[in-house]
Structure formats: C-alpha cells, structure tokens
C-alpha positions in Angstrom: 87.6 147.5 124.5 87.0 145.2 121.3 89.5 142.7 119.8 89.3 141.8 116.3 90.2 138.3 115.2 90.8 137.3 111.8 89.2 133.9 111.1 92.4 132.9 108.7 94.2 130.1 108.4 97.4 130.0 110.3 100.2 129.1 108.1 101.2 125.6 110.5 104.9 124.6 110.7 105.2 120.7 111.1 108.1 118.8 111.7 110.6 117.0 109.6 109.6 113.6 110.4 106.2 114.2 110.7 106.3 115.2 106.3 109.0 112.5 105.7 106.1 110.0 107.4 103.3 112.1 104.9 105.5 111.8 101.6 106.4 108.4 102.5 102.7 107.2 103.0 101.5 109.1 99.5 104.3 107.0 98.2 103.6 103.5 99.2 100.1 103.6 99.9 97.5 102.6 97.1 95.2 105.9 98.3 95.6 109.1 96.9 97.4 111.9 97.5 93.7 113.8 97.8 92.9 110.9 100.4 96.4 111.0 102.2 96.2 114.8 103.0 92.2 114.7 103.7 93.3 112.1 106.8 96.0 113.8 108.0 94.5 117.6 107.8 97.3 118.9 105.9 96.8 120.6 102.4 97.0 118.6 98.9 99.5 121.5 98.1 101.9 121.1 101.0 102.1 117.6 100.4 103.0 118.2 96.6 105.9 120.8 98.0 107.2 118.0 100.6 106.9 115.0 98.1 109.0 117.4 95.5 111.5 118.4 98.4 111.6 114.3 99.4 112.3 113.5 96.1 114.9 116.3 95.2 116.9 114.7 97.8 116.6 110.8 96.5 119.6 109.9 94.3 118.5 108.5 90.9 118.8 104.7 90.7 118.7 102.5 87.9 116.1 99.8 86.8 116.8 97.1 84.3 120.5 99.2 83.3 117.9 102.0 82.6 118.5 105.2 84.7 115.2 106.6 86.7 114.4 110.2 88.3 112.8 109.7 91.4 109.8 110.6 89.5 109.9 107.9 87.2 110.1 105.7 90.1 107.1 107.2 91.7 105.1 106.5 88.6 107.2 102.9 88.7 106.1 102.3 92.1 102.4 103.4 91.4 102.0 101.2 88.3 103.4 98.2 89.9 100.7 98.9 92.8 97.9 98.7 90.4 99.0 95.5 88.5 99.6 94.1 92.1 96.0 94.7 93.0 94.7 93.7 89.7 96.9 90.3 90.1 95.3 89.8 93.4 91.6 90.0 92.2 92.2 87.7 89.2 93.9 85.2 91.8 90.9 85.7 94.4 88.6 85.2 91.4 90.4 81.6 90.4 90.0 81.0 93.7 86.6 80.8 94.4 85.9 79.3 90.6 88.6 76.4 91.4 86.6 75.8 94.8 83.0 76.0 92.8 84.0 73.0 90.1 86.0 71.2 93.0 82.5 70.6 94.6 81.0 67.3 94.6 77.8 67.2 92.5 74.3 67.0 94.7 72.2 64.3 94.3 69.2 66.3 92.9 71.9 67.6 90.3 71.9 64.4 88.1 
C-alpha cells in the first residue's frame, strides 16, 4: 500500500492579530515589505491583501485641512521615514565635524 503526497504548499490560515501585527510592522518600519514578509515566512502577496484589507478599514483623516486616503498616508508615513533618516545622518555628520575642529591643535601641528 503506497500513499502519495503532494509536495504543495498548504494554503496557511493565520490569525487576526498576528496580520494586524504584519501590516502594522510594513507600516512603521523603515524595511520593506519584501524584507518584512521574508522574516516572518508569509508571502509578499498576503501581506499586500492584509495591508489593503487594514487599510480599507482606516477612516480617512486630514493633514494640513487636506483630506488623505489611507494610502496617501502610507506614502506620507514612508516619506517622512526617509527624510527622518536622512536628517539623522546629516546631524551624525555635524557631529563628528563639530567634535574634529573643537580639537586642540598638537604641538607638532604648528
């Protein structure tokens, strides 16, 4: 008596939470979506359907008087992300060239 297995993948159910936690990590996290669903073994594609299904349910809100799809604030959210880390180089690089001209000459320097 043989048994034949099919080496598929088995469609996966996962709870409520547990993609609430997912969409909510693609959202505020400065890695990718690619990244985000590598780590947590889920496909890029699921996570696309549950960001789209998180979203439908977030009422619009308004920025600046100006009214925004929770879209629009995603790609908000993402932008301001980037000039934040861009912001934080700059400041890290005025940093270090503060501390090099705050340095007392050396005596061999003169």
């Amino acid at each position: 008596m043989s048994i034949t297995v099919k080496n598929s993948k088995m469609a996966r159910r996962y709870e409520e939470e547990f993609k609430r936690q997912a969409v909510e990590l693609v959202i505020h996290s400065s890695k990718t979506q690619t990244q985000i669903a590598r780590e947590l073994g889920v496909s890029e594609y699921s996570l696309t359907l549950w960001k789209r299904d998180y979203l439908g349910q977030v009422k619009p809100a308004q920025l600046d008087g100006e009214q925004l799809s929770s879209e629009q604030m995603l790609d908000k959210i993402r932008q301001l992300q980037k000039e934040n880390e861009y912001l934080k180089r700059q400041r890290e690089i005025l940093k270090k060239a503060m501390s090099i001209l705050g340095e007392e000459p050396h005596s061999g320097m003169r």
